[in-house]
N, C-alpha and C positions, 0 to 999 in steps of 0.2 A: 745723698741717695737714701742714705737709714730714714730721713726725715719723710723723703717723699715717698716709700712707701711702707710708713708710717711701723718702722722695725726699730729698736735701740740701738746708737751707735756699734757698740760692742761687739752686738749679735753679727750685724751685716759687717762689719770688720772681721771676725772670726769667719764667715762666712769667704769674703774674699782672701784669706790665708790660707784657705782649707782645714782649719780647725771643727771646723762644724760641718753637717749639712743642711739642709732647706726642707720647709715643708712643701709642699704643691703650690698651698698658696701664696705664698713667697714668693715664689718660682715663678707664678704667674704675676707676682705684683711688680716684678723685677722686669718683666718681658713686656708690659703695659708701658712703664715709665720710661721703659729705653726705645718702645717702637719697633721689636722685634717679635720672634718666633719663639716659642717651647723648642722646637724641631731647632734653632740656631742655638741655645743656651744648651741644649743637650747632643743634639749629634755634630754643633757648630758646622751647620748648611741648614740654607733657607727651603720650606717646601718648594715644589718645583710650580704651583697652582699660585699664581700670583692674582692678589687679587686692585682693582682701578686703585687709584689714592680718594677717588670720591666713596666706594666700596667700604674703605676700611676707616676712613673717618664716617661714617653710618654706623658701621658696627661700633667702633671706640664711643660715640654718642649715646648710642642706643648702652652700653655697657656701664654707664654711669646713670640710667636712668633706674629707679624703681620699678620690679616685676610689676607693679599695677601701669602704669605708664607704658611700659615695653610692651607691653598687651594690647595697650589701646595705638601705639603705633604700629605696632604689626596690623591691625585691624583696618588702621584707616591705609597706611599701605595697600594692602591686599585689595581693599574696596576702589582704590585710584587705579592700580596697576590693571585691574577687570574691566575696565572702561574701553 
């Protein structure tokens, strides 16, 4: 897991003993790689607003892409979806 989201053994070890705690962004790299929720790593319950499985593979896409890129598919989006 350290690997995949790209933290030092040690850290994410300590991390899972409770020796440490996390940044945000950790927290969020953590919740990326597992397929889950902020709302489940922290209050462990999932939000109640579920979103399609085609929805949330969009946004995971969209979330690996470059802010110049995510621009230009939001755009072209927008301009399909107006038709």
């Amino acid at each position: 897991m350290a690997k995949k989201i790209g933290r030092a053994e040690k850290y994410y070890a300590d991390i899972e003993r409770g020796y440490c705690g996390m940044s945000l962004d950790t927290m969020v790299d953590i919740a990326r790689c597992l397929g889950i929720t902020l709302d489940y790593i922290i209050f462990g319950k999932e939000d109640k607003r579920k979103l399609s499985k085609e929805s949330a593979g969009i946004l995971l896409y969209l979330e690996k892409c470059t802010e110049s890129k995510r621009k230009k598919a939001m755009e072209l989006l927008k301009v399909y979806l107006e038709e």
